[in-house]
Every structure is written in C-alpha cells, then in structure tokens.
N, C-alpha and C positions, 0 to 999 in steps of 0.2 A: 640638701638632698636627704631624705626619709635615710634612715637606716634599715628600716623593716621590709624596704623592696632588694636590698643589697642579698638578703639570707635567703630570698626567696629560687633562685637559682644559683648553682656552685658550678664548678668546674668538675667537666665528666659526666654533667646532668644530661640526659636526653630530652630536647623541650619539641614542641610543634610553635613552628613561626607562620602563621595564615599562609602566605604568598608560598611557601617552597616546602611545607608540610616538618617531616621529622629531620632536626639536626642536632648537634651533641656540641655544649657548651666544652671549647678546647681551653679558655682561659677570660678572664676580664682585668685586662688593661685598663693606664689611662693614657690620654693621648690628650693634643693642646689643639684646638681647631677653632681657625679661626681666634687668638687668642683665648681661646676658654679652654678651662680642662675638661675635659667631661671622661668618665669612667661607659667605658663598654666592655659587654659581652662579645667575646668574639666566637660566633657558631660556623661549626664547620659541616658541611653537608658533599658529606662522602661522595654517596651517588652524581649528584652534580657536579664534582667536583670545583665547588664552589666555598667560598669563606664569607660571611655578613659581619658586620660588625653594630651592634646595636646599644644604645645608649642606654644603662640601667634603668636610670629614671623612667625611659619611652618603654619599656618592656612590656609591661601589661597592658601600657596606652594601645601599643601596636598588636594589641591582642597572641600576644607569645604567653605560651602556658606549659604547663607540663603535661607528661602521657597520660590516655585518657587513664581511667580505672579498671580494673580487668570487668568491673560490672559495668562499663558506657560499653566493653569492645564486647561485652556479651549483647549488650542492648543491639548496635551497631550489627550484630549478626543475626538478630534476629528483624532488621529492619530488611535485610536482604532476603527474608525470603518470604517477605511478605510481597503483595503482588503489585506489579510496578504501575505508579499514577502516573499515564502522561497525559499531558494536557494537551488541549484541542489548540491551543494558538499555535501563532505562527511559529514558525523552527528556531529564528533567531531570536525571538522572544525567551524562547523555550533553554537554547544553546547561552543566551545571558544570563536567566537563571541557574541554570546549575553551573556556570562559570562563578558567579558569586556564591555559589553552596562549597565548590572546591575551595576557593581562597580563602570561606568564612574559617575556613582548620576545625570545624566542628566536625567532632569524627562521624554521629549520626545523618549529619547534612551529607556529606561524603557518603556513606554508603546508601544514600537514596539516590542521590545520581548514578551510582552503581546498581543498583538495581534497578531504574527506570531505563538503564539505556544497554543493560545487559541482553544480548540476542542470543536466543537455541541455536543449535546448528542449521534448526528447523523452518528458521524466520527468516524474515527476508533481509538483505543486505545490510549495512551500514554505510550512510554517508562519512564522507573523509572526518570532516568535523566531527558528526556522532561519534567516532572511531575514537580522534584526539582527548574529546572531552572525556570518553567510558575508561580511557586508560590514562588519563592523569587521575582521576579521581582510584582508579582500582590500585595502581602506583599507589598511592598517597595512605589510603587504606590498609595495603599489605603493609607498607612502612612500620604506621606508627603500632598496627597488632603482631608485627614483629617484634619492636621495638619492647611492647607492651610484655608479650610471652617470657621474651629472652629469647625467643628461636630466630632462625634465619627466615631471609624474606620466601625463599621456595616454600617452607613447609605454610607458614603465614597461609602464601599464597593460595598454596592446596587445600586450606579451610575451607579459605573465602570461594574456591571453584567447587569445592563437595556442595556448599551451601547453595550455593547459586543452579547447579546442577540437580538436585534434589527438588527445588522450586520445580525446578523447566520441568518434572518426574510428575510430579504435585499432579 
C-alpha cells in the first residue's frame, strides 16, 4: 500500500464521502478481515448518527475528499442564484438525475439540484419526491459550507436561504 494516500487524510479531518456528504475522520484503525489486514478510516457522521469504516487504500477510489475550498463554496453560491434549468423529461428521468448529482458529493452538482428544485412561496407545490430530493441536497450543501466556514449549520443555512431568496426577488 502507497504511503502517500496514508497522509492524505488524519484524524479530526472533516472529509465529504459521495453517498452520506460531510463526516469527520474519528481515527484509522487496522482490523483483519477476512484474513487480510487492511487499515481503515473510520468516519463518524454525527448527524446520522452513523460510523463507516473505509479502507485507506479505497479512499479516493470511492471518491472521498476533503472540504470544498471557500472559492468551490463561493462558486456553489453563486450557482444558486442563477436561474434553475429544468428539463423537459420525464420526472423520474429528471429525479435520477439529480439523485446521481447528490451522491456525486460535488458541492457544485449539489447546489444545482438545489437551485432547480428550489420553490417561492409563490409556486406551485412540491411533489413528495421533489420535496426528498431538494432537502437531501440543501442538507448536504449547508453541511459541508458549514463545515467549510467553521460556523454552525443554522447560520450556514441562512446564507444559502438569503441567496436563494434574493433569486425568487430577482
């Protein structure tokens, strides 16, 4: 195993894992599985209350990285208030698309599904789905520009709603 993928995350880092967005490397164990040793990361994702354990070596494989830059979470705010593409196909076409923008953990991907499926007060409803989809990505979003700021997830959050409120103004 490389040595130079070992340095690449520590213990205490805040990384983004695709599938479950921002978690905080609590330690890296090794453990014998299956007869092999293999060394993992073990992330712990507070909000979910949830633990992953993932194998150093597969890290990057499994596309786990660190926070974005505070210029991707600038970028990332400025994707939100640009005006939302939706496409003409079908819903579930549409709904698997931005389910693979959520899990890609690209923070830009993420706030375009947040901004396409963001509604005024003014607009019409949200399907149940729509609803799931706009708040796992807006979740995922405030996480990691919390994560990014050092602030908590409210103020985060209060950005990303000034921003997206201002658009709906626009």
């Amino acid at each position: 195993m490389t040595k130079t993928k070992k340095s690449e995350f520590r213990p205490n880092d805040h990384v983004v894992y695709p599938a479950h967005g921002v978690g905080k490397i609590m330690s890296i164990e090794e453990q014998e599985i299956a007869g092999i040793k293999l060394e993992l990361f073990v992330i712990s994702f507070e909000k979910d209350k949830m633990t992953l354990r993932v194998p150093t070596h597969k890290a990057t494989e499994v596309g786990m990285r660190s926070l974005s830059s505070p210029d991707v979470v600038s970028k990332a705010m400025t994707t939100l208030k640009g005006k939302a593409k939706v496409k003409r196909a079908m819903w579930s076409r549409r709904a698997q698309e931005y389910e693979q923008k959520i899990n890609s953990g690209d923070l830009i991907a993420i706030a375009e599904v947040v901004r396409d499926l963001h509604r005024a007060d003014d607009q019409r409803e949200q399907s149940y789905s729509e609803r799931q989809l706009y708040e796992a990505a807006l979740e995922r979003l405030t996480r990691e520009i919390a994560a990014v700021s050092g602030e908590d997830e409210t103020s985060a959050q209060k950005q990303i709603d000034d921003v997206l409120v201002s658009r709906a103004a626009a």
